[in-house]
C-alpha positions in Angstrom: -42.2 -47.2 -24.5 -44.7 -46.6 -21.5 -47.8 -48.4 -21.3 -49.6 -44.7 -21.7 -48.5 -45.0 -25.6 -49.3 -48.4 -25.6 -53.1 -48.2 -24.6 -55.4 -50.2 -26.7 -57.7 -48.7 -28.7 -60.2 -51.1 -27.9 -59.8 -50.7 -24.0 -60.5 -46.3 -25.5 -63.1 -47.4 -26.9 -64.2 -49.1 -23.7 -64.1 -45.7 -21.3 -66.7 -46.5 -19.2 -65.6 -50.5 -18.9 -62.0 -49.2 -18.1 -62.8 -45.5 -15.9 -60.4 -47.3 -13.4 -57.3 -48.2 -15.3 -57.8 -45.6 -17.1 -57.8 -43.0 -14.5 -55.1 -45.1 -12.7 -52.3 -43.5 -15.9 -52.9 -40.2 -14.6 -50.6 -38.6 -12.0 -50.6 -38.9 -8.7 -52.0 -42.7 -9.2 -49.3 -43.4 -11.8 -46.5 -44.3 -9.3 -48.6 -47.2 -7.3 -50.1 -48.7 -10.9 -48.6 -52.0 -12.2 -50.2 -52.3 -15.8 -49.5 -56.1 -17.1 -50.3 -56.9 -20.5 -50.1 -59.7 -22.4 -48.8 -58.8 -26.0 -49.1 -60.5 -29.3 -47.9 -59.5 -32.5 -46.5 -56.2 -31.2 -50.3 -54.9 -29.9 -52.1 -55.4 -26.2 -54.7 -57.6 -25.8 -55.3 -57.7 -22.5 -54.0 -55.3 -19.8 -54.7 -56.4 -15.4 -53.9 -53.6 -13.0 -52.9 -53.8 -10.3 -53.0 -50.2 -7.9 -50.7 -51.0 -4.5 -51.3 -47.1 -3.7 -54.0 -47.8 -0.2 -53.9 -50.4 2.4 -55.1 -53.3 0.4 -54.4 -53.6 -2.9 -56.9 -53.5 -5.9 -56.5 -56.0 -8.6 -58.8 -55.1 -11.9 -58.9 -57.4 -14.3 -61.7 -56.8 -17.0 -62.0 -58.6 -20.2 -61.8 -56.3 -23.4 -61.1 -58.6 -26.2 -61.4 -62.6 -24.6 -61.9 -63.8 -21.7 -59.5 -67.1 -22.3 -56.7 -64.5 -22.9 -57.5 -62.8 -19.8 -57.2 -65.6 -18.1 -53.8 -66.9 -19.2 -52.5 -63.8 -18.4 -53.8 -63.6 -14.9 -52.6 -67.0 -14.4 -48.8 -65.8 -16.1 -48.6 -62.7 -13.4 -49.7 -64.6 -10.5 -46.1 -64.1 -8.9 -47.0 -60.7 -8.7 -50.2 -60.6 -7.0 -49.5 -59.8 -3.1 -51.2 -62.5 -0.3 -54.1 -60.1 0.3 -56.1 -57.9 -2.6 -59.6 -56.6 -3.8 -60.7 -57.9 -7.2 -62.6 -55.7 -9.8 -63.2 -59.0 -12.0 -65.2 -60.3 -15.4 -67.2 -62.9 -14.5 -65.5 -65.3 -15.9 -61.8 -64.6 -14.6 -63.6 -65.4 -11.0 -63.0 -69.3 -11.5 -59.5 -68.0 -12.4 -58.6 -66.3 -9.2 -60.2 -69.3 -7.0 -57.4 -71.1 -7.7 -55.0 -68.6 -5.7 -57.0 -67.1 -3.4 -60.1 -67.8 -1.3 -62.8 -65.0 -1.7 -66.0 -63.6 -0.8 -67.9 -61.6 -3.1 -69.4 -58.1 -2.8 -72.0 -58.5 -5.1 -72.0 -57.4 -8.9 -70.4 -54.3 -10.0 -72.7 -51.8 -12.5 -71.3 -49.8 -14.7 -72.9 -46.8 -15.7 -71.9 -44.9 -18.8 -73.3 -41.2 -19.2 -73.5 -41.1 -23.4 -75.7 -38.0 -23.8 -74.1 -35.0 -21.6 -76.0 -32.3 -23.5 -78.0 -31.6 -20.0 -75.1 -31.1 -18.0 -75.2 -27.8 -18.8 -78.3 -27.5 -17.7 -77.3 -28.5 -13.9 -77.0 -25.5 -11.1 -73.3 -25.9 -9.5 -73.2 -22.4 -8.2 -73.8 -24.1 -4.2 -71.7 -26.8 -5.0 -68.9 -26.8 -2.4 -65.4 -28.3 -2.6 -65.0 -30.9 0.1 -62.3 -30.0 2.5 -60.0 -31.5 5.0 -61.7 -30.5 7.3 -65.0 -32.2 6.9 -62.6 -35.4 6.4 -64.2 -37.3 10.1 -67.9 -36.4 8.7 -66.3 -38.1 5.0 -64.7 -41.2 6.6 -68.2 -41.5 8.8 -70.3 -41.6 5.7 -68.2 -43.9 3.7 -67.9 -46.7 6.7 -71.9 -46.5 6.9 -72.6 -46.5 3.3 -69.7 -48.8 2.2 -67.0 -50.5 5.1 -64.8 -52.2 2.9 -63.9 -48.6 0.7 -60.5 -47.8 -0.5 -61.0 -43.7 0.0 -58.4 -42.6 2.0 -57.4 -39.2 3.4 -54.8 -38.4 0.7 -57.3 -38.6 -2.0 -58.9 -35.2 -1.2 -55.5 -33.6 -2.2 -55.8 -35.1 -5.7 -57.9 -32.5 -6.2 -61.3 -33.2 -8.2 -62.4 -36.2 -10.2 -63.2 -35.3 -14.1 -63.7 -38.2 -16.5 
């Protein structure tokens, strides 16, 4: 059975926690997205991803249900981790991950949920424009000023737009 009939309810309940794994099951992501769970009494209790499909891989390892069963699972599919990766961690799976790897830190990472989308409605798109490949240099250029260490690469435009 595929992890997609799997999914937790209380990582669905989570959306906004999980917008990365989450997105990660859909097509074209699906093919470059190792979900490991760990699994007791035939339901998920904790799920890491981890997404090889850019240069450096992204580890995300959020706690849903407990952070102590986060952690033994990171510590159980440590084999799999490559030497080099970016790490979308709880706090407290940090201490965790120290003992394989050395890191620096980017800061904290907010999550923002929209709950009320009633005004979106309200919101003029008729001058909103598709980006393109060919504004991709003027892309790239904004994304190494704004944020250097990003994962958005070329290919991504071709996914075609974003809806969560």
């Amino acid at each position: 059975m595929w992890i997609k009939d799997l999914w937790p309810p209380s990582y669905k309940k989570k959306a906004a926690l999980n917008a990365y794994p989450l997105g990660d099951l859909d097509d074209p992501y699906w093919k470059d997205a190792n979900f490991l769970a760990l699994e007791e009494n035939g339901e998920i209790s904790e799920i890491a991803l981890l997404y090889s499909g850019i240069k450096i891989p992204i580890l995300i390892a959020i706690e849903n249900n407990s952070a102590k069963k986060l952690s033994y699972l990171l510590q159980e599919i440590k084999a799999n981790f490559p030497n080099r990766l970016y790490a979308h961690l709880s706090q407290r799976q940090r201490e965790t991950m120290l003992k394989y790897y050395s890191a620096s830190s980017h800061g904290l990472h907010q999550i923002m949920e929209l709950k009320n989308s009633g005004f979106l409605n309200q919101i003029e798109t008729d001058n909103v424009e598709r980006v393109n490949h060919e504004e991709i240099e003027k892309i790239l250029a904004l994304f190494n000023l704004a944020y250097p260490d990003h994962c958005f690469e070329r290919k991504m435009l071709d996914y075609g737009p974003i809806l969560a």
